[in-house]
VOGU-3710 file (C-alpha; in Angstrom, 3 decimals, decimal comma):
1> xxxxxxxxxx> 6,432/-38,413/9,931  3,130/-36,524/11,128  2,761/-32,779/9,372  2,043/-30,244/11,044  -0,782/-27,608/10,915  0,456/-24,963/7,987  -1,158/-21,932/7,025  -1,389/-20,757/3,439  -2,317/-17,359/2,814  -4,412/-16,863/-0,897
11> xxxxxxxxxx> -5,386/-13,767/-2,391  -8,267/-13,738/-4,708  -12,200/-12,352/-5,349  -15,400/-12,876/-3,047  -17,567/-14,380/-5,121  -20,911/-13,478/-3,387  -22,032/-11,696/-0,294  -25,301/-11,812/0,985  -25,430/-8,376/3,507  -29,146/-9,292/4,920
21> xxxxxxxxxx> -28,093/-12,573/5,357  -24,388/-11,955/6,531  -23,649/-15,379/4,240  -20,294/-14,901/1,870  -18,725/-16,924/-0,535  -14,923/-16,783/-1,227  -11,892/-18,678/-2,979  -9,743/-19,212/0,204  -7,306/-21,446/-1,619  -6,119/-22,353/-5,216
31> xxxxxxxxxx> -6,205/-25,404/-7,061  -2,764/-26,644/-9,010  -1,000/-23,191/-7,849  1,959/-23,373/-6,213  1,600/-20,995/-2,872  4,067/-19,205/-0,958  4,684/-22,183/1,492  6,004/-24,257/-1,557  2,505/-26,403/-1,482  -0,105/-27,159/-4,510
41> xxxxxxxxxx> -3,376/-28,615/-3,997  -4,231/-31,106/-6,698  -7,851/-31,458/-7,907  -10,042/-33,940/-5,048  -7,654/-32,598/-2,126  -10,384/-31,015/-0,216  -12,888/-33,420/-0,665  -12,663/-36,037/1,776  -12,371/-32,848/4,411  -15,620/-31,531/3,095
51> xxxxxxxxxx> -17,305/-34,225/3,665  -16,081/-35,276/6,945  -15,113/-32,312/8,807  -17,153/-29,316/7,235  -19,061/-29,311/10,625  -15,973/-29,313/12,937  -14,299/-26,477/10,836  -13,792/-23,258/12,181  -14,005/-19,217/10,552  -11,933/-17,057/11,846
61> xxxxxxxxxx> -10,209/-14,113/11,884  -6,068/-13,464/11,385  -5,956/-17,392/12,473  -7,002/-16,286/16,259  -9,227/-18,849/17,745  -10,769/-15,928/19,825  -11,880/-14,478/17,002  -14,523/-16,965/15,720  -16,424/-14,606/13,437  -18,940/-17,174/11,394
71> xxxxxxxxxx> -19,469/-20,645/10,843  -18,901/-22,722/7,885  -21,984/-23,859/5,535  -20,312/-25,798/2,918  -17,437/-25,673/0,556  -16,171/-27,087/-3,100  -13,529/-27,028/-5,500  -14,674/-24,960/-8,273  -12,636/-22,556/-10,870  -9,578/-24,007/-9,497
81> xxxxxxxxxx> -10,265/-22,828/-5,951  -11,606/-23,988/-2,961  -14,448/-21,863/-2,380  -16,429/-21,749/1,045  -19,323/-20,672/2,209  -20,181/-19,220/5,190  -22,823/-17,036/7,885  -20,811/-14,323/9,668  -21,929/-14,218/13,309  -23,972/-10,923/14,530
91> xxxxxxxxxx> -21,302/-9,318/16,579  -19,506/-5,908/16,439  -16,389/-7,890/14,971  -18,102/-10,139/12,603  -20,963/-6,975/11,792  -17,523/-4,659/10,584  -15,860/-6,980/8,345  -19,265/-8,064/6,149  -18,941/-4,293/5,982  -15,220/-4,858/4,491
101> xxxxxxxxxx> -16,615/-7,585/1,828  -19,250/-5,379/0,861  -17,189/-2,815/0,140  -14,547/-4,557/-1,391  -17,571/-6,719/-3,652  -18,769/-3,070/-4,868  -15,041/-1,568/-5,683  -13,476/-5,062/-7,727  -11,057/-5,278/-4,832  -10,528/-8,638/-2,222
111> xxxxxxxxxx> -9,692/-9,648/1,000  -7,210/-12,212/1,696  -7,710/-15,307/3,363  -5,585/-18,051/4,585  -6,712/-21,905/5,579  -5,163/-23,714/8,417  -4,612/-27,394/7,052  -2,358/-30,329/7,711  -1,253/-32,772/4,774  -2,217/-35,954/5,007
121> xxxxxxxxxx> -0,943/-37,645/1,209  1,568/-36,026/-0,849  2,586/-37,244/-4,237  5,337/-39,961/-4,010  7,118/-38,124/-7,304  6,448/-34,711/-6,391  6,337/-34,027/-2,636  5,198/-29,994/-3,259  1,950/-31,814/-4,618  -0,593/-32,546/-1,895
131> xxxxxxxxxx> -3,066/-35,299/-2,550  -5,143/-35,015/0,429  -5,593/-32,144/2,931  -7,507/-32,314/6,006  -8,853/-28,447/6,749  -9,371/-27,428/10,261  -10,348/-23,686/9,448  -10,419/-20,953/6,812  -9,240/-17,076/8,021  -10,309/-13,756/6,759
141> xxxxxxxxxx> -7,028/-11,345/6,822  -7,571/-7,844/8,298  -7,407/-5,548/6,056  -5,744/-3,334/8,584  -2,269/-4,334/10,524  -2,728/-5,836/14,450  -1,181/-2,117/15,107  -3,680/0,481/15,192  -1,791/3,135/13,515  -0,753/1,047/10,543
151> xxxxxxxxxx> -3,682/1,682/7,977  -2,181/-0,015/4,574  1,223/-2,505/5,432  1,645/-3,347/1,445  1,771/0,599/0,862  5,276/0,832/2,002  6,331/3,088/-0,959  3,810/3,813/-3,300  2,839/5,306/-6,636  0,186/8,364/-6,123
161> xxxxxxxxxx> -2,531/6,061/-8,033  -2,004/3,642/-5,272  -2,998/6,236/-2,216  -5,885/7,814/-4,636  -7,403/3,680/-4,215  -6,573/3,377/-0,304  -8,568/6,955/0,019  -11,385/6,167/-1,933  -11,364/2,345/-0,475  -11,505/3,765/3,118
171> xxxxxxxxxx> -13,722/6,730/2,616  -16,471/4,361/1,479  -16,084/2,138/4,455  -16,328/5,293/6,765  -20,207/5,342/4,854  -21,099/1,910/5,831  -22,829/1,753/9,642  -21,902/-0,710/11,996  -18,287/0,318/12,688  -17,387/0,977/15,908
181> xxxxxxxxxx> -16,188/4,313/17,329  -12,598/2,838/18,005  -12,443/1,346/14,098  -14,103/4,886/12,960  -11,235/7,090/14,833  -8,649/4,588/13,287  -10,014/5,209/9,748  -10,005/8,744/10,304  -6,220/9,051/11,353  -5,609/6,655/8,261
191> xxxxxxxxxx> -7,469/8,731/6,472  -5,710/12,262/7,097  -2,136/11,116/6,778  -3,417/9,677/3,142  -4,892/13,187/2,245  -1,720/14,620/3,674  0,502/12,207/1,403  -1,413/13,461/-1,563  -1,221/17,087/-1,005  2,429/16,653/-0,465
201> xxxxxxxxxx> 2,893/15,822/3,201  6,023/14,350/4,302  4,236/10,801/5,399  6,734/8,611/5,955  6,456/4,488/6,519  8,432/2,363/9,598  10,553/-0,120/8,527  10,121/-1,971/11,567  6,441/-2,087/12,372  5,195/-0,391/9,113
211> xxxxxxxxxx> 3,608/2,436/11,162  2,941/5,101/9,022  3,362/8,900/10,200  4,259/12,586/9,465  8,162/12,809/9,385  8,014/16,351/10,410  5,554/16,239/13,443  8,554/14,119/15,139  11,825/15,720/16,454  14,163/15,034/13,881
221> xxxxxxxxxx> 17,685/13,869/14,950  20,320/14,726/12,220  24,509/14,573/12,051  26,579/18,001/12,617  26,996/20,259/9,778  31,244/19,399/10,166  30,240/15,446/9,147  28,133/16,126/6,309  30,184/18,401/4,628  32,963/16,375/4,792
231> xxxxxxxxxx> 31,545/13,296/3,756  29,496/15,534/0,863  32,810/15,878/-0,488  33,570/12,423/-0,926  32,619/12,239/-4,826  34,695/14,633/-5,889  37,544/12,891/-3,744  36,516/9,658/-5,447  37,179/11,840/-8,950  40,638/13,357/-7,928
241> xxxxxxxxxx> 41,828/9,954/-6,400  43,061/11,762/-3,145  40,533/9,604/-0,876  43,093/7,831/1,487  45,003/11,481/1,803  42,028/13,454/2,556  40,948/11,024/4,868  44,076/10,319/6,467  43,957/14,152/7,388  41,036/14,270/9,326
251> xxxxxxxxxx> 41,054/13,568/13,001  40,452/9,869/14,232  37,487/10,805/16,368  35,700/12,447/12,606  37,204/9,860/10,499  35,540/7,950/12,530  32,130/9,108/11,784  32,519/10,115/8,389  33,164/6,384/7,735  30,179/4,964/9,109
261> xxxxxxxxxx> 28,421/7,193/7,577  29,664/6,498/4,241  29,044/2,881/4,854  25,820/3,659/6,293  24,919/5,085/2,579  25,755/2,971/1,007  24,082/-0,001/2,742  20,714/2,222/2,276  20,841/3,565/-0,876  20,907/1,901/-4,390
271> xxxxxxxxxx> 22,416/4,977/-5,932  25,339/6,074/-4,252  25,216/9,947/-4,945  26,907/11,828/-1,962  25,572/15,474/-2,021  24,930/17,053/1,320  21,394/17,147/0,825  21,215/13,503/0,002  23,245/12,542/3,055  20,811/14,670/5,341
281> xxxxxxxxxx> 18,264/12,678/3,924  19,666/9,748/4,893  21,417/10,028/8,092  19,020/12,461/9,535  16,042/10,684/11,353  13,503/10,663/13,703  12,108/8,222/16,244  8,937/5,657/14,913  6,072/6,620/17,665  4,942/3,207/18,060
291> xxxxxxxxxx> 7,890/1,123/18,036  10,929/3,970/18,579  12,932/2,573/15,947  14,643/5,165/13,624  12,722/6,044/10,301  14,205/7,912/7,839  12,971/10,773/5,200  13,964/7,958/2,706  11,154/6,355/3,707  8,583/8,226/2,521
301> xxxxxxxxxx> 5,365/6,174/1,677  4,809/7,798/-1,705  7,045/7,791/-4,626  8,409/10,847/-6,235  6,622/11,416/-9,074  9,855/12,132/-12,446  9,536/16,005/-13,180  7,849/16,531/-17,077  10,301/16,901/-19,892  10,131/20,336/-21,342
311> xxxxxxxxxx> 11,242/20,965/-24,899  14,532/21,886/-25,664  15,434/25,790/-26,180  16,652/25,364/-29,530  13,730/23,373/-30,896  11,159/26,435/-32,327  7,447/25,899/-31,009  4,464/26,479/-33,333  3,983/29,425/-31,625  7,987/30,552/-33,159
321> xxxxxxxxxx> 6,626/29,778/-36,448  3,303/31,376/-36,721  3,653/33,878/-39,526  1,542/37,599/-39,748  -2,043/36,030/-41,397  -1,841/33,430/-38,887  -2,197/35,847/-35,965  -4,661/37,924/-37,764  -6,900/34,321/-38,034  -6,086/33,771/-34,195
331> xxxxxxxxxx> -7,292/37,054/-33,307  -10,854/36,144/-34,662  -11,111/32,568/-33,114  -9,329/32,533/-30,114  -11,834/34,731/-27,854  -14,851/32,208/-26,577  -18,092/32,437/-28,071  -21,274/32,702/-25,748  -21,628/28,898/-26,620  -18,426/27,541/-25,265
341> xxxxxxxxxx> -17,771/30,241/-22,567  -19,500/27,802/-20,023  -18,110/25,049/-21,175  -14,409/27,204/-20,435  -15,345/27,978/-17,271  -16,249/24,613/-16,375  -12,877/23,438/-17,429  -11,560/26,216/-15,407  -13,010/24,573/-12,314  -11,891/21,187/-13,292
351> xxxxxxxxxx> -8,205/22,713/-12,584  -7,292/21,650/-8,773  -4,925/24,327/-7,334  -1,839/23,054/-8,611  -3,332/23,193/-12,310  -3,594/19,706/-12,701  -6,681/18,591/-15,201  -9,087/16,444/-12,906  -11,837/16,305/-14,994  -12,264/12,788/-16,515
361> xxxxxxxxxx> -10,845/11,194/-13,605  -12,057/8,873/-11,479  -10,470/10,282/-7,669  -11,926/13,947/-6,747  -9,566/15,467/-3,849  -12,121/17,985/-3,396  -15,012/15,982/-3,007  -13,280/13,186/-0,805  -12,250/16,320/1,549  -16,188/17,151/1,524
371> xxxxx> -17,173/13,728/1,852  -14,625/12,950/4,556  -15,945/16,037/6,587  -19,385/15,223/6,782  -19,205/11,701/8,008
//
């Protein structure tokens, strides 16, 4: 039986990009790695393809043959990948994602890339292991989602650190020239609801399409105040063991309700704490702009960070202990001398407004906000 053509989507460094040029270099596929269409290339699988159909292969973008954005130079197996070689065209398309490698190259990040290939010998003992391939084209992966307003689909829920890297990632693309004034106003709406996230915006992802948004500049739909109360007080029913006679007071029409939206919470959440607040969260919603599916605050796109743990009352602090001589010494050494008072001020201004220390690190709010202004 004939294969068919298969993509397989790989994940790994550009090795070298050539910006006068416009020639890059990347692993589009390993070697002996098992990939997530149950497939491993074994050492010599490319090379028959090399030779015979380098000039026939295709580069392209997301796998759309409308989108030819280079053409093909050469290609080995090298490092345990498959690394190719190619000269992006000089279009607008082609012109905006040597931008992408560039920037990526520079910051120790990657693009993905997939191959389209169809086996044609698999190992008689181990059918995942494919002998031969023949390679019709290699694909660079956008970076951004086919919807405009999705800026980062893997960032469905994550960790500050992780929207600190998309803002500094995009912000230094916004520098490069070439991009085009569509691409530019994406980057900038990306680019505001990632500063908003940060600062502690409600930004909230899709499930659906993975657009991301503001939760609160959408009308929010919610339950009645009657439904949430009720089903707040399912816990402490739970606790008493008076659940079926509680319920069984209630009027169909609310039982009703209250039930699916117990289920509801429970089919969403992993911890099934029933406080009104955490119900509101839950079951009140509002409508996804792009797709008008129903996106909850639950789906917020950054984590909550755990409050600090603050020392117990009862344990005494140094500052409990300090006895009379010690405060006399502290009076003489804890005013600033004229040689450190500008180092203390400069501390001082290393404070953001929240009084979080930012000196030392690597992501400046303050001068991404500056940065992002003037371009």
């Amino acid at each position: 039986m004939k294969e068919k053509m298969t993509s397989h989507p790989y994940q790994t460094k550009t090795y070298d990009v050539d910006e006068e040029k416009g020639i890059v270099t990347v692993a589009v596929n390993g070697i002996g790695v098992l990939d997530s269409q149950g497939d491993m290339s074994m050492p010599g699988s490319f090379t028959k393809t090399l030779q015979e159909n380098i000039g026939r292969m295709k580069w392209l973008y997301n796998h759309n043959t409308h989108e030819d954005i280079g053409v093909p130079i050469s290609g080995e197996e090298k490092d345990n990948n498959l690394l190719m070689t190619g000269k992006l065209y000089d279009t607008q398309l082609s012109r905006e994602i040597l931008n992408k490698y560039k920037v990526n190259a520079e910051l120790g990040h990657t693009l993905e890339h997939s191959i389209g290939v169809q086996a044609i010998k698999r190992d008689e003992k181990d059918k995942r292991k494919v002998l031969e391939w023949r390679m019709f084209e290699y694909s660079t992966l956008s970076f951004l989602g086919a919807n405009p307003e999705t800026y980062l689909v893997d960032l469905k829920c994550a960790k500050r650190e992780d929207v600190e890297n998309a803002v500094t990632y995009i912000s230094r693309l916004m520098q490069e020239k070439g991009f085009s004034d569509e691409t530019l106003c994406n980057y900038e709406k990306n680019m505001q609801l990632l500063l908003k996230a940060l600062k502690g915006g409600n930004i909230v992802t899709c499930p659906h399409c993975g657009t991301q948004f503001d939760y609160d500049d959408q009308p929010e739909v919610g339950m009645s105040e009657q439904i949430l109360e009720i089903a707040a007080n399912y816990a402490r029913w739970i606790a008493d063991g008076v659940v079926a006679e509680r319920m069984a007071e209630l009027e169909p029409e609310i039982r009703a309700q209250v039930t699916a939206l117990i289920d509801q919470v429970y089919s969403i959440s992993k911890e099934s704490v029933f406080t009104e607040k955490s119900l509101e969260d839950f079951m009140s919603y509002v409508r996804c702009p792009y797709c008008w599916s129903k996106v909850y605050k639950s789906n917020t796109l950054m984590e909550e960070e755990s409050e600090p743990v603050s020392p117990k009352a009862s344990e005494p602090s140094e500052d409990d202990t300090r006895t009379e001589e010690d405060e006399d010494v502290e009076e003489t050494t804890d005013k600033p001398t004229e040689e450190n008072a500008d180092g203390q001020e400069d501390e001082e201004e290393d404070k953001d407004k929240n009084g979080a220390a930012t000196k030392g690190t690597s992501f400046d709010l303050k001068a991404l906000n500056e940065c992002f202004k003037q371009v």
